[in-house]
KEKE-3310 file (N, C-alpha, C; in steps of 0.2 Angstrom, whole numbers, plus 5000, padded with zeros to 4 digits):
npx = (5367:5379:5382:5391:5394:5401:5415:5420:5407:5405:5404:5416:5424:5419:5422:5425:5413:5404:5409:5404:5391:5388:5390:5383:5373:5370:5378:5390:5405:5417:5421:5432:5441:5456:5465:5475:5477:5482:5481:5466:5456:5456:5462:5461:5461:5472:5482:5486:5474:5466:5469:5470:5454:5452:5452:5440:5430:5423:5419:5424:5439:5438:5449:5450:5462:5464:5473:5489:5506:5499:5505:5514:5506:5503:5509:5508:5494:5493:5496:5489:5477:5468:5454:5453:5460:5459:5463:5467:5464:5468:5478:5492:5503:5509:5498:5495:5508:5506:5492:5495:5505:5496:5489:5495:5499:5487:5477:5461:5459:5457:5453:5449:5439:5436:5421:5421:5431:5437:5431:5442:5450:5452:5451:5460:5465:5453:5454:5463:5459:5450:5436:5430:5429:5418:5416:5402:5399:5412:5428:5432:5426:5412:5393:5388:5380:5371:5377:5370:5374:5382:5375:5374:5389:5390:5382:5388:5402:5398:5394:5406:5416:5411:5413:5427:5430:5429:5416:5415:5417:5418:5408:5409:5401:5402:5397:5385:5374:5359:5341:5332:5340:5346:5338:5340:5355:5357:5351:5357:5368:5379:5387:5391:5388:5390:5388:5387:5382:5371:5368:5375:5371:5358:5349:5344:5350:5352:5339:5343:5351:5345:5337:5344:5346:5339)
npy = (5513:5512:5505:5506:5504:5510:5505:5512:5512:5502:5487:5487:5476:5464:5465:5455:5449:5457:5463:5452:5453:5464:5460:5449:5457:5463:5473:5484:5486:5489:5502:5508:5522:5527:5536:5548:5555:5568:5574:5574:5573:5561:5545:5529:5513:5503:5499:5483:5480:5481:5470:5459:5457:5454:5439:5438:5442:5445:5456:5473:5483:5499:5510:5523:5539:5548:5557:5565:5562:5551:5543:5536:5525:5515:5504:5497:5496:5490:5477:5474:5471:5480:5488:5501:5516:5532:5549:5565:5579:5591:5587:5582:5586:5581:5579:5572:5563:5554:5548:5542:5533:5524:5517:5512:5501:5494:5499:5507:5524:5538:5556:5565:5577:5591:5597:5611:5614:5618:5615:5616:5611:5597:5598:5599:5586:5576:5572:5559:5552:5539:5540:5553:5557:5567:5574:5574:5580:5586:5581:5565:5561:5549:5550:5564:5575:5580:5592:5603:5609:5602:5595:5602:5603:5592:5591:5599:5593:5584:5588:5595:5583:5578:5588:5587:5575:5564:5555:5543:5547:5541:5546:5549:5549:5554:5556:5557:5552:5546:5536:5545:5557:5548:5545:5561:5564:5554:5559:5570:5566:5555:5542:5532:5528:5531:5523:5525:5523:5522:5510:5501:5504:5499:5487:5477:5475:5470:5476:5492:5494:5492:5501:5512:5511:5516)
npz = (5432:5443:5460:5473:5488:5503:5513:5523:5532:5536:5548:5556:5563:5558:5546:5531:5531:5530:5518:5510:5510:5506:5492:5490:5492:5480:5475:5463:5466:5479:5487:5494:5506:5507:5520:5527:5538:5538:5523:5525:5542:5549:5552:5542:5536:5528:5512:5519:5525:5514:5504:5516:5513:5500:5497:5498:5490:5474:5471:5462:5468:5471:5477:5484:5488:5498:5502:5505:5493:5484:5476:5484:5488:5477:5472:5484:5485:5471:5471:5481:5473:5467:5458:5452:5456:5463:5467:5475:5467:5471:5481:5476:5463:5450:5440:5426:5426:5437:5432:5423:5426:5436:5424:5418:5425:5421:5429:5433:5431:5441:5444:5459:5467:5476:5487:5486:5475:5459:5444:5433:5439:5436:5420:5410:5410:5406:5394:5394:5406:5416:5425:5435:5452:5461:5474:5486:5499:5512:5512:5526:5535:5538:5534:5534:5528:5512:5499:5490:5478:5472:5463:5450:5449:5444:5434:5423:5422:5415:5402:5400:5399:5388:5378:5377:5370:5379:5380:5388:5402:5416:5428:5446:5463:5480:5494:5505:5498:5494:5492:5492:5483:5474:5460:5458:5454:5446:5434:5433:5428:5434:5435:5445:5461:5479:5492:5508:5526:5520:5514:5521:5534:5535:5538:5527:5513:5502:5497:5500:5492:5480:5479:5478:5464:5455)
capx = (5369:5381:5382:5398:5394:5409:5417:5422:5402:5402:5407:5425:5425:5416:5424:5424:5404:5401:5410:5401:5382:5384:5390:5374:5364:5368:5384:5393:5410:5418:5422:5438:5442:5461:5462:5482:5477:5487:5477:5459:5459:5454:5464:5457:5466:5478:5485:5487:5468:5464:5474:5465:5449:5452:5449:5433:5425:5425:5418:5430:5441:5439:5452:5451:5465:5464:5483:5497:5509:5496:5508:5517:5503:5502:5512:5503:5487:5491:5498:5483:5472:5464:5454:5452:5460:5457:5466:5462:5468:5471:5484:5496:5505:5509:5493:5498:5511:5502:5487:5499:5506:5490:5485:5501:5498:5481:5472:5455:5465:5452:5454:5445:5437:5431:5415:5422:5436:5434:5430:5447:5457:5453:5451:5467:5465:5448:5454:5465:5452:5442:5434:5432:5426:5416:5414:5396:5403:5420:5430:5435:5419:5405:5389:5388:5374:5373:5381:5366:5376:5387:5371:5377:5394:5389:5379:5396:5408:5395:5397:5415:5421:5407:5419:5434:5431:5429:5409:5414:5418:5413:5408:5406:5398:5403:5394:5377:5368:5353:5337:5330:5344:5349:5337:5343:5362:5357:5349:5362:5375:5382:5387:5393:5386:5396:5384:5389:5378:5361:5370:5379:5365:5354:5347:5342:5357:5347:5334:5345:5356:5340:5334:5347:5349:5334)
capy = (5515:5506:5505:5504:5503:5512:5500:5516:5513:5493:5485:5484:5469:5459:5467:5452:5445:5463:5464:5446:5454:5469:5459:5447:5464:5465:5480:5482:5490:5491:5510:5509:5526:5528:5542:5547:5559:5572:5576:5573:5576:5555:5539:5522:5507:5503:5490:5476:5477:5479:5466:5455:5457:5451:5433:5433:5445:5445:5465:5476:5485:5507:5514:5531:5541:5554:5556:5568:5560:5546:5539:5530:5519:5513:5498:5491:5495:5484:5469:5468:5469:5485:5486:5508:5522:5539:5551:5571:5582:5598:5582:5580:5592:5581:5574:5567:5559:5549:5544:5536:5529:5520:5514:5507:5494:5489:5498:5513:5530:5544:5562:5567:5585:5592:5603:5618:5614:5619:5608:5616:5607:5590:5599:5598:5578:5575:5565:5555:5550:5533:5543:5558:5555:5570:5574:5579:5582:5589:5571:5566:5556:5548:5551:5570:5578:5579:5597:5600:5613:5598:5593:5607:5604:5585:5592:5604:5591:5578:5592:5597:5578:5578:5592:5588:5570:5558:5556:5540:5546:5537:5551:5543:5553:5552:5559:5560:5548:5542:5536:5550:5561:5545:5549:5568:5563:5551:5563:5575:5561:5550:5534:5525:5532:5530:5525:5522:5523:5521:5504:5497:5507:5496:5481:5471:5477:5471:5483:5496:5494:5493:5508:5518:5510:5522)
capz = (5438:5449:5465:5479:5495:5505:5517:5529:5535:5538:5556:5556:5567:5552:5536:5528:5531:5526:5511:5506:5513:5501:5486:5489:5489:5472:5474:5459:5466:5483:5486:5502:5508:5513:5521:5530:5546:5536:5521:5531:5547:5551:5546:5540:5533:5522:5508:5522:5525:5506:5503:5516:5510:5493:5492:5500:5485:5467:5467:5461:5472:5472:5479:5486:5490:5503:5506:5500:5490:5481:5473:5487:5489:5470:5472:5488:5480:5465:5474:5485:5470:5466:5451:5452:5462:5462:5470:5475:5462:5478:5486:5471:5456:5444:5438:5420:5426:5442:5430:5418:5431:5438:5419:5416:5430:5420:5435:5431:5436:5442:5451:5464:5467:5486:5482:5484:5471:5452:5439:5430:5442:5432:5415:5406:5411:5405:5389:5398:5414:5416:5430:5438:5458:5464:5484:5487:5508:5515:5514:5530:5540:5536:5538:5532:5524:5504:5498:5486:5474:5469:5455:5446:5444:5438:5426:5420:5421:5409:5396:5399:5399:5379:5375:5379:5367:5385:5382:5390:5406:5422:5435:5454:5467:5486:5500:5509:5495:5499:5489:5489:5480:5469:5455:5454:5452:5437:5431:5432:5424:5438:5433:5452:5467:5484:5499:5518:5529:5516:5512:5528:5541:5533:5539:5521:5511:5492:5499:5501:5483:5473:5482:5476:5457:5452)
cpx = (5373:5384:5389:5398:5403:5409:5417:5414:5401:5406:5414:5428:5421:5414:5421:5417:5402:5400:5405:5393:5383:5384:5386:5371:5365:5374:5389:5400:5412:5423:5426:5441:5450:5465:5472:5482:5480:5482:5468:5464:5460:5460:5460:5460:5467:5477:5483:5477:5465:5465:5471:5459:5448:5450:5443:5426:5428:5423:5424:5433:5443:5443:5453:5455:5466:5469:5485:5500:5505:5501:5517:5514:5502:5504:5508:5498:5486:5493:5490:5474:5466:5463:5452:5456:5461:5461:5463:5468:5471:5477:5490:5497:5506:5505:5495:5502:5510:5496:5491:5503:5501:5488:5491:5502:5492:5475:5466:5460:5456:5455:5449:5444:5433:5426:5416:5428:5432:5433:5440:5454:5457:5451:5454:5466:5460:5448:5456:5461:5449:5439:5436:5427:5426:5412:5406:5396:5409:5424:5433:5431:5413:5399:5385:5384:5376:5373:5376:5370:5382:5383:5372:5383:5396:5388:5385:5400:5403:5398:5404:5417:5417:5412:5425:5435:5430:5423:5407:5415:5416:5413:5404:5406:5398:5400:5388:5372:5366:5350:5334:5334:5347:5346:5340:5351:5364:5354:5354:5369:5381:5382:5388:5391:5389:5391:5387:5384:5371:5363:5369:5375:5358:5353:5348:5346:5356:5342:5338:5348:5350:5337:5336:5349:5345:5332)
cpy = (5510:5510:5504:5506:5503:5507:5505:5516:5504:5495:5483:5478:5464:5458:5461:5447:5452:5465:5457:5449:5457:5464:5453:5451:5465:5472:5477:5484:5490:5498:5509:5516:5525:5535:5542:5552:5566:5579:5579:5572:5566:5549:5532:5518:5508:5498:5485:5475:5477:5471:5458:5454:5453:5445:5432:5438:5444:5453:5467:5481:5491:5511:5521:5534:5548:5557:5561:5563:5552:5541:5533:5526:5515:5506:5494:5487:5489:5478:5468:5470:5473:5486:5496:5512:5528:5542:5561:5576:5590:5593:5580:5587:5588:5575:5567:5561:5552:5545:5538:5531:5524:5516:5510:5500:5490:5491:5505:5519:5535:5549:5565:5575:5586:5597:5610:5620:5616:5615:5609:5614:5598:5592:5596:5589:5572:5567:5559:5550:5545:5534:5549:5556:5564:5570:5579:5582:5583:5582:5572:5562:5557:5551:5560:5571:5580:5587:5597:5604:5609:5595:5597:5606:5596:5585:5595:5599:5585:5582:5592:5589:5576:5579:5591:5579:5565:5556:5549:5539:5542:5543:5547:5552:5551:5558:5560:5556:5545:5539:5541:5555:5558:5548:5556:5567:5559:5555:5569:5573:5558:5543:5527:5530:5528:5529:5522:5521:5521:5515:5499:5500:5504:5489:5476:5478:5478:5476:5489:5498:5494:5499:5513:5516:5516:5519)
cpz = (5442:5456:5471:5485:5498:5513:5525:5533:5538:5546:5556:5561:5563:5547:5532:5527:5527:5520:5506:5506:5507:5494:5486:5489:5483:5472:5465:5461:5474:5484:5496:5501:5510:5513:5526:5536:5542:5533:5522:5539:5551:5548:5548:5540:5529:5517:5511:5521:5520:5506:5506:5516:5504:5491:5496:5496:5481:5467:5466:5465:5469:5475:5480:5489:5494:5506:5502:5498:5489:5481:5476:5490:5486:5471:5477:5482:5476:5466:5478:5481:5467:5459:5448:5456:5458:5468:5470:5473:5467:5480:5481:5465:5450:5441:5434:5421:5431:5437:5426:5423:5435:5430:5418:5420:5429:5427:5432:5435:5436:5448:5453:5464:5473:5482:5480:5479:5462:5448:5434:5433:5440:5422:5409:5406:5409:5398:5391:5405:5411:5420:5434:5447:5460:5472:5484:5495:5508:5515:5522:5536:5534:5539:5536:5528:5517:5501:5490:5478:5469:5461:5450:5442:5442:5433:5421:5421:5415:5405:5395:5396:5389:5376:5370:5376:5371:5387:5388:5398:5410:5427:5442:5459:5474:5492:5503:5503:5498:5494:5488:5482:5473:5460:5452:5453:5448:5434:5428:5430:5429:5435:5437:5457:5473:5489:5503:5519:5526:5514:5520:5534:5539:5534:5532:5517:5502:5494:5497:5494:5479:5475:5477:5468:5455:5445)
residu = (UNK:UNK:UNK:UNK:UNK:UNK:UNK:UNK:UNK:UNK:UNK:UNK:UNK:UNK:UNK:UNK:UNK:UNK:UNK:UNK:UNK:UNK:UNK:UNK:UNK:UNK:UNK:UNK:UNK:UNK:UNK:UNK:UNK:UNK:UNK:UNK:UNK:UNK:UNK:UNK:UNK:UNK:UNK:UNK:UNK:UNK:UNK:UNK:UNK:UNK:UNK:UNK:UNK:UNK:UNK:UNK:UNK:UNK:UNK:UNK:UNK:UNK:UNK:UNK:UNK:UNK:UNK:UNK:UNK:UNK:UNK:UNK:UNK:UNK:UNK:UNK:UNK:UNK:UNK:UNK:UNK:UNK:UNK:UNK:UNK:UNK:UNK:UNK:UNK:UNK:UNK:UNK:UNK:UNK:UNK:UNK:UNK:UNK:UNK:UNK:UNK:UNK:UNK:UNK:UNK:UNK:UNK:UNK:UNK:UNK:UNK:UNK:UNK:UNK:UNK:UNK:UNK:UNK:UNK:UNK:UNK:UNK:UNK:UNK:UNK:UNK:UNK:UNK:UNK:UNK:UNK:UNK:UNK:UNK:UNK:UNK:UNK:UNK:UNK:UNK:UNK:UNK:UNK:UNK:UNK:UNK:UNK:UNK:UNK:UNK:UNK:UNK:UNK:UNK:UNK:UNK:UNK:UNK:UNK:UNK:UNK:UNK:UNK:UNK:UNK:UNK:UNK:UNK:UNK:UNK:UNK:UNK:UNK:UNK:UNK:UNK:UNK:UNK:UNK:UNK:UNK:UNK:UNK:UNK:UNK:UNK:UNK:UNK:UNK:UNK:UNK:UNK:UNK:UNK:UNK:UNK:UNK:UNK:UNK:UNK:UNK:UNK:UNK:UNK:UNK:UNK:UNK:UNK:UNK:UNK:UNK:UNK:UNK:UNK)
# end
């Protein structure tokens, strides 16, 4: 199980001690939110602050795109250093062509799914995919309670992506993780869990990361 402590829950006045605490707690991934006021109702930062984050970590940089039209972020993205981005398969139409787009930069391509979206909206894409990122809350703010009907459609996207030839998917899980819940979403075939506030609302930071390894 690995871990990524979402940035959208640190102290934005001391990103970078932040970014250095959790990868001494042991995170394997830093999971950035960018989010365009448009899509969601909130925005975050961008590339620039990507960008200056980077030399003061070796984690790998998850990029999550919350935006209409993805794929005029791409270019920032890859100059300041991103090692994944995913994007929300309801904010774009022509998937195929965006994922291949993201792997031909040498970067992880993954699409996203809000809970109330089908799994048939990443279907077709399944072979192709180094990740599917499922929303266990509404995206748009931290802090949101965990949407328990989302362990379901874990368990139906492990199978489908068996299926469909991609046993190696990566499925990551964003929303309302806690210690409590980590167990049932490894159980139910997660393989990166996404914590805010169970991370970053935490005092001792390896406390909180080994919490949720399970």
């Amino acid at each position: 199980m690995k871990i990524a402590p979402s940035l959208l829950s640190a102290d934005f006045a001391h990103l970078a001690d932040e970014v250095k605490n959790v990868e001494q707690g042991g995170a394997d991934l830093l999971h950035l939110d960018v989010m365009d006021g448009h899509f969601v109702p909130n925005l975050t930062f961008g590339a620039p602050v990507i960008k200056a984050l980077r030399p003061y970590t070796r984690l790998p940089f998850d990029a999550h795109l919350m935006t209409y039209h993805p794929e005029s972020y791409f270019d920032a993205l890859e100059e300041a250093g991103v090692q994944m981005i995913s994007f929300h398969a309801e904010a774009a139409v022509h998937h195929d062509r965006l994922i291949h787009d993201i792997q031909e930069r040498g970067i992880q391509a993954g699409l996203v799914l809000n809970p109330g979206s089908p799994l048939s909206l990443v279907e077709e894409m399944l072979p192709i995919l180094d990740f599917v990122l499922i929303m266990s809350v509404n995206p748009g703010f931290g802090g949101q309670k965990f949407i328990s009907y989302t362990l379901d459609k874990i368990c139906r996207l492990r199978r489908l992506a068996e299926q469909k030839g991609n046993a190696d998917l990566q499925i990551e899980v964003d929303g309302g993780v806690n210690a409590e819940n980590a167990p049932a979403l490894k159980k139910a075939g997660a393989d990166i869990l996404v914590a805010g506030s169970s991370v970053f609302g935490k005092k001792d930071r390896k406390a909180a990361i080994d919490a949720l390894r399970c």
